[in-house]
KEZADO-796611 format. One record per residue: residue in three letters; z, x, y of N, C-alpha, C in turn. Coordinates in steps of 0.05 Angstrom, whole numbers, plus 5000, padded with zeros to 4 digits. Each point is the difference from the previous one (the first is absolute). Layout:
residues N
ALAZXYZXYZXY;...
end
This chain:
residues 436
UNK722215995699500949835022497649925017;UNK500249785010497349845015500250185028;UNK502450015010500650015017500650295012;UNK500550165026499850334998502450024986;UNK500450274987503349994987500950314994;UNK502750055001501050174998500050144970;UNK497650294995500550074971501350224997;UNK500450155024501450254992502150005023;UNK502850144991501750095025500750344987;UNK500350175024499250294999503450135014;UNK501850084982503250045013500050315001;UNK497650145020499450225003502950155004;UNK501449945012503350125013500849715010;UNK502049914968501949825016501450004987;UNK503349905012502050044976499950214984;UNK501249944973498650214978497850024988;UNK497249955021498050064977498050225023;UNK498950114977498050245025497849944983;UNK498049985010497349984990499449714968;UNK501849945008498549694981499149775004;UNK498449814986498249795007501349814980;UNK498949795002500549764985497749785002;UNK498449914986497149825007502749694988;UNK499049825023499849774989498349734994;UNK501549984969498449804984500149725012;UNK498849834987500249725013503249884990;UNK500850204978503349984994501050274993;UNK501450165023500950194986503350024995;UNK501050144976502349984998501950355003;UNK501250065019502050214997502049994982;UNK500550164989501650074979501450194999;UNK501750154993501850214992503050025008;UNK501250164987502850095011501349875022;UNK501849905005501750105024500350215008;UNK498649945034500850285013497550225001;UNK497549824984498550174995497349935020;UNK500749835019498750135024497949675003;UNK500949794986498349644992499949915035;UNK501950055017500949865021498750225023;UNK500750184997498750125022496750085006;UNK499049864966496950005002499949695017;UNK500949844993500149755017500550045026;UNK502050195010500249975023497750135019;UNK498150174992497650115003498949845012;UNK499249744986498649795004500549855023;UNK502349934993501249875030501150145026;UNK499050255003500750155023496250025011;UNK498550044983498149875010499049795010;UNK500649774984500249694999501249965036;UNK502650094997501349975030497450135026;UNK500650364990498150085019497149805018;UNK498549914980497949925005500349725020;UNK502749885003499849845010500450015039;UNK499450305002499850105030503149985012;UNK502250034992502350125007500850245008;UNK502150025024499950274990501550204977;UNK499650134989501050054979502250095002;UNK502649955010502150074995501249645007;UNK498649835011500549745002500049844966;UNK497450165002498449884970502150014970;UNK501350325002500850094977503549965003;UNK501649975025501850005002501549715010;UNK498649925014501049735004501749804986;UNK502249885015501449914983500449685017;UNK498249905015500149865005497649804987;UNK498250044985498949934976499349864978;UNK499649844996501849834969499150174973;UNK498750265011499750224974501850225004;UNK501350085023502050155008499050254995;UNK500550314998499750235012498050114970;UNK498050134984498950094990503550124984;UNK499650024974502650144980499650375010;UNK502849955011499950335015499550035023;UNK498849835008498449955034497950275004;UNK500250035019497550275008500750274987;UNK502750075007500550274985499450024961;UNK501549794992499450004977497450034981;UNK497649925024497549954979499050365007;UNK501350145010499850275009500050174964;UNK498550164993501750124975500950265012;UNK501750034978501650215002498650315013;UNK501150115025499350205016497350025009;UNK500649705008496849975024501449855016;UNK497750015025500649835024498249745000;UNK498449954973497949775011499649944970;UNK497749755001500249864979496749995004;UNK498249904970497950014997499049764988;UNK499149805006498949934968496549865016;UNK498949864978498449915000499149744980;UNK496749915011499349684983497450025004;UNK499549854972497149875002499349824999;UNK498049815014500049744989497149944996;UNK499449844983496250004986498749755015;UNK498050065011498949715006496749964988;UNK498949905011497049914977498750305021;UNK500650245020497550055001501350335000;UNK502049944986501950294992501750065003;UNK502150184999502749955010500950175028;UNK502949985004500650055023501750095001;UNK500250285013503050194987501550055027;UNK502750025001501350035016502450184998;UNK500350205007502450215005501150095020;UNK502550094999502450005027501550154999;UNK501050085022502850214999500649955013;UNK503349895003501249985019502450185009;UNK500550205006502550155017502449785009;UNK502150024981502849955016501750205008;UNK500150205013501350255011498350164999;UNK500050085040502349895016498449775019;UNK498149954987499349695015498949804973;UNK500049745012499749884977496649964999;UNK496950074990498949995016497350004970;UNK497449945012497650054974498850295010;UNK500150124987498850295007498050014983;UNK499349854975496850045001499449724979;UNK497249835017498949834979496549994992;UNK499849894983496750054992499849744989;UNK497949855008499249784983497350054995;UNK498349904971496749945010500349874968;UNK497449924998498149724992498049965008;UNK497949714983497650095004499649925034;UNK496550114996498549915032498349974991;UNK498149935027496849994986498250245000;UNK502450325000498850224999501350154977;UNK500349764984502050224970503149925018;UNK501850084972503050024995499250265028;UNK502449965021500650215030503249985003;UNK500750115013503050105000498849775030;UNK501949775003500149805015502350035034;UNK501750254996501650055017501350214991;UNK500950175009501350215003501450155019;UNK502450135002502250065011499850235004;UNK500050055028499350475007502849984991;UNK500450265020502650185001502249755018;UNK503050064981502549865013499550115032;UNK500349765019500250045031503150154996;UNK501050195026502650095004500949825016;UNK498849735015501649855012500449774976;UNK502849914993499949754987499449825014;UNK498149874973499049735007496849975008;UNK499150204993496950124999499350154977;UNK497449814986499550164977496549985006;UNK498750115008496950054995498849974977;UNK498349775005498349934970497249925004;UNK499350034990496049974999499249774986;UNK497749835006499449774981496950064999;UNK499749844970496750004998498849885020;UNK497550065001498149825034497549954979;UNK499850154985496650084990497650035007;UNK500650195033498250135013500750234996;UNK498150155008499250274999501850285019;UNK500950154985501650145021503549984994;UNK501850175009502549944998500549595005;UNK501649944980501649705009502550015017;UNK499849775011501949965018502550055002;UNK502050115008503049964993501249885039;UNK503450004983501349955025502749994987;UNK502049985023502550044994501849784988;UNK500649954975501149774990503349994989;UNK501949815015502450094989500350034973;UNK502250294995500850064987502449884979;UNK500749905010502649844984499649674991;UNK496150064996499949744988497450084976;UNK500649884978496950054990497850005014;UNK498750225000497450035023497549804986;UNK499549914970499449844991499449655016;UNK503049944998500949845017499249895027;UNK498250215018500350015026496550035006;UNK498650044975497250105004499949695009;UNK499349864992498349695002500849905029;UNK502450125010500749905030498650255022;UNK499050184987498950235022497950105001;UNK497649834975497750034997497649845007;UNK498449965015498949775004498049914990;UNK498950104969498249904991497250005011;UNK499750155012497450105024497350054977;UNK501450134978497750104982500649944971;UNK497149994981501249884972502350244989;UNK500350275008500650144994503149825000;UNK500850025023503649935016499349594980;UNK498249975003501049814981501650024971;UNK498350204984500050014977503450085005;UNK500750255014503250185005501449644997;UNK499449855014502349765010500149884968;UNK498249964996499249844972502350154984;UNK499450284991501950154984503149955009;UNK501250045031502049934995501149775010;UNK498749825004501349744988500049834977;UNK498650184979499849904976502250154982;UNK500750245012502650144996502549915007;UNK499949935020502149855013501249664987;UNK498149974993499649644991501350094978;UNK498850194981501150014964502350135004;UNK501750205022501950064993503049855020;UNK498949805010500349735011500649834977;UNK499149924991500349834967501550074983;UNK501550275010502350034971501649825013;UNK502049884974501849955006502449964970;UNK502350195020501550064973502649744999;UNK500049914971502049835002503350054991;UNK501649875008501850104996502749834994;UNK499749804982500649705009503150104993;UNK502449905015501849874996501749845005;UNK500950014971501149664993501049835012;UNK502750115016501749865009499449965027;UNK497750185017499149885019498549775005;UNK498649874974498049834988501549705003;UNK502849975003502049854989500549725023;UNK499150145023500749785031497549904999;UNK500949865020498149755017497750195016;UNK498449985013497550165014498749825007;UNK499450105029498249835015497249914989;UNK499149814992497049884989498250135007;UNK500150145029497650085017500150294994;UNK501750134982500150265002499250084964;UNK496549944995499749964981498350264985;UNK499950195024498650284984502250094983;UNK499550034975501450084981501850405012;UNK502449985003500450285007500450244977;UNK500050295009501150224986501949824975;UNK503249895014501849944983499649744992;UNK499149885001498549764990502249805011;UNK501950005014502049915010498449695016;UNK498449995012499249705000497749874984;UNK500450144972498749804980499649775002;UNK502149875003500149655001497649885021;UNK499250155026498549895015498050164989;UNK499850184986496550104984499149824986;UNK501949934977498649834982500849765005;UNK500749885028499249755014496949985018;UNK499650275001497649875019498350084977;UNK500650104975497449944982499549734985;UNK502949915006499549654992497849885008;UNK500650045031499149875014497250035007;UNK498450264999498750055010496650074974;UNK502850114977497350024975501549864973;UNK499949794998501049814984500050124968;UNK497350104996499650114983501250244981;UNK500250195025501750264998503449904989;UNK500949815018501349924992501349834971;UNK498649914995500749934964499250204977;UNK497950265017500450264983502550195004;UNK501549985015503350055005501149904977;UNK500249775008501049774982500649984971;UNK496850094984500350094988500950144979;UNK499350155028501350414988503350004987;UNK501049805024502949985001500749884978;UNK498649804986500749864979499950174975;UNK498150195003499650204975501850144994;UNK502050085024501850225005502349974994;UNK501249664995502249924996500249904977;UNK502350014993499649874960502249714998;UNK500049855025499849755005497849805017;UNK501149714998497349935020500450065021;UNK498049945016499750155031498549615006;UNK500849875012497449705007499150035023;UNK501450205022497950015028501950255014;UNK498150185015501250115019500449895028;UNK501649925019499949965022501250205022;UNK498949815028501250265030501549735010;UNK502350044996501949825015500250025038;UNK500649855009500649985028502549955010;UNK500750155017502749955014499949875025;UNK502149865017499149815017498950195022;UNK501050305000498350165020497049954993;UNK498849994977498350074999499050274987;UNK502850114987498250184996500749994961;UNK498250164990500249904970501450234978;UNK499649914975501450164977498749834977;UNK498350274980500749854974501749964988;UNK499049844980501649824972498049954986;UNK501250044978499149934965501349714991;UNK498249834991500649764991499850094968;UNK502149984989500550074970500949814978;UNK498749735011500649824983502749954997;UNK500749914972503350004991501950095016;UNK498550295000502450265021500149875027;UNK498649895007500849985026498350125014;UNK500650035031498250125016501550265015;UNK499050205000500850315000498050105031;UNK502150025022499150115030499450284992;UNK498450165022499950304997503150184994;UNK501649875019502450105002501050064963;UNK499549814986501650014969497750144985;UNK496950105008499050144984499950234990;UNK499450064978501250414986498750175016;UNK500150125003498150285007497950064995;UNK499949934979497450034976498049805011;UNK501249755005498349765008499250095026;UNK501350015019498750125026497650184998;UNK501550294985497550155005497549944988;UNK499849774983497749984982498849885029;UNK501149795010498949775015499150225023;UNK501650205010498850155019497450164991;UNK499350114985497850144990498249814991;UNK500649834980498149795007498149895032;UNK502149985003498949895027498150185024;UNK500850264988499350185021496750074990;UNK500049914974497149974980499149905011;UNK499949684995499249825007499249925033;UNK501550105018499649905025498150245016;UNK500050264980497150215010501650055028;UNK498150195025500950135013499849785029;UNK499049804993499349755025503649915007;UNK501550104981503049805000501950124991;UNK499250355007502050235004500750065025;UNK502950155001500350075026498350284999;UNK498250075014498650304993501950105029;UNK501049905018501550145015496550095023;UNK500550115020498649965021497850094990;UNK497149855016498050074990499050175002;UNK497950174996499150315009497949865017;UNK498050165010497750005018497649854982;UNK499350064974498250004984499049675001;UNK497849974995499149704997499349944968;UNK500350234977498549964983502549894987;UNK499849834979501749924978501050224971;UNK501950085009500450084973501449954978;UNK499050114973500749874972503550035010;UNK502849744989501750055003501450254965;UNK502150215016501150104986502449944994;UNK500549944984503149944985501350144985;UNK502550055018501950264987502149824992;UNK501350074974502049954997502250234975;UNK502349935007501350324995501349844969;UNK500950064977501249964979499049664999;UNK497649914984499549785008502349854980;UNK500550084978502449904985502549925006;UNK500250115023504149975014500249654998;UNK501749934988502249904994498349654980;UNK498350154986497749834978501250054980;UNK499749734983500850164968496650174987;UNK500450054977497350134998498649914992;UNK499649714994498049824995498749905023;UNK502049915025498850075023498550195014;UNK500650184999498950265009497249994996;UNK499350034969496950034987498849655012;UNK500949805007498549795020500150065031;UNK501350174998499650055042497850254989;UNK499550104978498050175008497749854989;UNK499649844986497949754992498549995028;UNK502649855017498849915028498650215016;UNK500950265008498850255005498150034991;UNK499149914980497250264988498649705001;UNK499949735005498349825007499849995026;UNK502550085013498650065030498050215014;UNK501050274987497850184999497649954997;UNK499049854972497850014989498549715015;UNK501349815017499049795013498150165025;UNK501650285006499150085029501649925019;UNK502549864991502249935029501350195011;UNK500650174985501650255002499550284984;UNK501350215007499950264983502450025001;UNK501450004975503750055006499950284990;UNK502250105012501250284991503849844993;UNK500850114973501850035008502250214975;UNK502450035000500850174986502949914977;UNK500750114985501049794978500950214975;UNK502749934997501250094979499749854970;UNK499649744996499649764989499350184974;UNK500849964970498550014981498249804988;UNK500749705004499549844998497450035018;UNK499249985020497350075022498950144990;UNK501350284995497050244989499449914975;UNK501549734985498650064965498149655016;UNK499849945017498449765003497750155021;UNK500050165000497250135011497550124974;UNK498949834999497850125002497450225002;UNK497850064979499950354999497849975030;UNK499449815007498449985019502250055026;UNK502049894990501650155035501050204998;UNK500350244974500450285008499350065007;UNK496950045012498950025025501449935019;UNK501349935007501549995028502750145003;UNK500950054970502550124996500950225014;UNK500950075008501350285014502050075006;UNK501250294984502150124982500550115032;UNK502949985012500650185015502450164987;UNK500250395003501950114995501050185014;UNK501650224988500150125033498950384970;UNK500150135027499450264993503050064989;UNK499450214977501850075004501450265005;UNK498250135004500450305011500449935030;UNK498849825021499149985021502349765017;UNK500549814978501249795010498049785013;UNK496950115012499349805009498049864984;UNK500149635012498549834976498150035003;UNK499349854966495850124989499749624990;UNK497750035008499149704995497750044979;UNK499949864980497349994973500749744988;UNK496450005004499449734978500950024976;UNK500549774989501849954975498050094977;UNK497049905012498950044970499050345002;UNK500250235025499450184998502250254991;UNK502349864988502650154987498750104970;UNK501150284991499750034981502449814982;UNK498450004983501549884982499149565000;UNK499349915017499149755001497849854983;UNK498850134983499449854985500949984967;UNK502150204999501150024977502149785010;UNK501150045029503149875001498649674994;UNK498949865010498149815003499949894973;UNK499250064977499549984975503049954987;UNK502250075008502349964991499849714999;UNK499749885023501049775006499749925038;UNK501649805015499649855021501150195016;UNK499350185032501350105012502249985001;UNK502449775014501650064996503050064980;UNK498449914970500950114977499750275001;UNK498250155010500350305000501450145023;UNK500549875015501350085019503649934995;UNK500549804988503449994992500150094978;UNK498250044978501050084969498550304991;UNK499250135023499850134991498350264983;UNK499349674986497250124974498950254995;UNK499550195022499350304995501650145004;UNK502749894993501550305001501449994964;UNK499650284991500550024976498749984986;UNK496749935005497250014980499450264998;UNK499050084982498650265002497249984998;UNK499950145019496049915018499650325001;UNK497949954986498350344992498350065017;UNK498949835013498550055026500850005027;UNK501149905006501850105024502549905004;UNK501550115025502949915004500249775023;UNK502149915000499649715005502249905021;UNK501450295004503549975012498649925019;UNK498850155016498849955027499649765016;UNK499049724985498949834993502349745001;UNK502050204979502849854997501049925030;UNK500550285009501250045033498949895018;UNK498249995003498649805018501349765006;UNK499549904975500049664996502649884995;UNK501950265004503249984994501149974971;UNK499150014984501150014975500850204991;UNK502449954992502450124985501750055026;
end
């Protein structure tokens, strides 16, 4: 990525996972079971994602006044089982090294950060950039220290508690020294990349009305599409007949023009001009058609013409992240392997890093040995119950399973179960990936 970007997220204590990581690729794909823990590594992400945008965190994660509404579970939920707090962490790489960030936040009996650490480089070596003493006993005071890169203890002072203390450095530091420069630099370059997620979540039948023209950042539910890919008409002509396109690829009649109709309010709705057929409003389109047009679009229009939802403090730009959950829902599977066409050309343009997760057989047999590198098997323990995250290609058994045939042929049919393999066993491998 050109740009700073998110390669690792760290679900030290969250949900069901204790001590696991996940690096991401410029495409990575989650995989496994139901239930086996795909969604709550996502939600990792976006409880950070939220955090960083200087809320307070029970605003951040619970809110339901939102157009992302309350975090799945809200605050108690991302709690795991017989704790009072939640853990995780991130990294993100930039040209002069990367930049790590970790957290704990306490929800009982206050909702509160009881301990954070960030650092990244300086111009005195990789330094722990801020750091968090001991929880204050008054809520709403947490003592934390920042780099200065003078000589002697660094500075601290009392920074609320019930907000990422991250968040709050760039407003309480004044840049006096290259040292407190370099600290700001780190976290607003933290803040910017975990500012740039944005998870999509398109649906359909919200996609279907009229929407104000002027309300053209593409959202979470993709619900005012029609004014997204109106102001890309209008604004990148170009982008626009690569929509266009796409859409024509996707359908197995003609497509002669997309348009954004107007209502006498003013405000608009697509339609498909389909020749013979006639002309087809958002309101009469499948599901399938929507969500392509939403993810498409959310490609194509990069993070300049997303809702990223409020901005953080940071001035730096960061690479946009794109989450999306079962990218297959309601595609046939010829579609599917072209919405991931579009993905892995957006990745590899540098527009985006998508993450997303996917039952699809059709998708895993259109991947690629260059994107099992990105692959990642989530399952759960099973002595333990809680989930384990591994790379696809670091499973035993993966380069025999591989040689069968196209991922997701090995994953519906089967193929290693009932061979007799003299060198090792293979059930393991099976379970994972859900077969049988």
């Amino acid at each position: 990525m050109t740009a700073q970007a998110i390669e690792e997220v760290r679900l030290t204590a969250f949900k069901s996972f204790r001590g696991e990581a996940f690096q991401l690729a410029p495409l990575t794909v989650l995989i496994g079971r139901n239930s086996s823990g795909k969604s709550n590594a996502l939600d990792g992400l976006e409880v950070l994602s939220r955090l960083a945008r200087g809320e307070d965190i029970g605003e951040a994660l619970e809110s339901r006044r939102g157009p992302a509404g309350p975090v799945r579970g809200g605050l108690a939920g991302c709690v795991p089982h017989g704790s009072d707090s939640f853990s995780l962490g991130c990294s993100v790489s930039t040209e002069y090294g990367p930049i790590h960030l970790d957290v704990t936040v306490q929800v009982e009996p206050e909702v509160q950060i009881i301990e954070e650490r960030l650092s990244g480089p300086t111009n005195k070596g990789h330094r722990d950039v801020l750091v968090s003493g001991e929880p204050s006993p008054h809520v709403g005071d947490l003592h934390a220290a920042w780099h200065n890169g003078k000589r002697g203890p660094n500075p601290s002072a009392p920074f609320r508690s019930s907000r990422l203390l991250t968040s709050q450095l760039p407003l309480r530091v004044g840049g006096e020294t290259e040292g407190e420069r370099d600290s700001i630099w780190c976290a607003e370059t933290m803040l910017s990349a975990l500012a740039s997620v944005f998870h999509l979540d398109p649906v359909p039948h919200l996609m279907r009305q009229y929407v104000p023209a002027r309300d053209a950042n593409l959202r979470r539910t993709a619900e005012n599409l029609s004014a997204a890919v109106g102001m890309i008409q209008r604004r990148s002509p170009e982008l626009f007949d690569v929509l266009v396109d796409l859409l024509r690829g996707l359908a197995d009649h003609d497509i002669v023009r997309l348009t954004v109709t107007k209502s006498d309010l003013g405000d608009v709705m697509l339609a498909l001009d389909e020749g013979a057929l006639g002309r087809t409003p958002a309101r009469e389109m499948s599901d399938g058609m929507l969500r392509f047009l939403a993810i498409a679009t959310s490609l194509l229009a990069g993070g300049e013409r997303l809702d990223l939802g409020a901005p953080s403090s940071g001035s730096v730009d960061g690479a946009l992240t794109l989450v999306v959950e079962e990218l297959e829902n309601g595609l046939h599977p010829s579609q599917a392997s072209q919405v991931l066409e579009l993905v892995r050309n957006a990745s590899a343009d540098d527009r985006a890093q998508v993450l997303i997760t996917t039952h699809s057989p059709a998708l895993l047999s259109a991947l690629d040995s260059a994107d099992h590198e990105g692959v990642v098997v989530c399952s759960r323990d099973r002595r333990t119950g809680a989930s384990r995250l591994t790379r696809l290609t670091e499973l035993d058994g993966y380069p025999k399973a591989m040689a069968t045939g196209p991922l997701g042929d090995v994953v519906t049919q089967g193929r290693l179960q009932g061979e007799a393999q003299q060198d090792r066993d293979y059930t393991e491998f099976d379970r994972l990936l859900g077969i049988g």
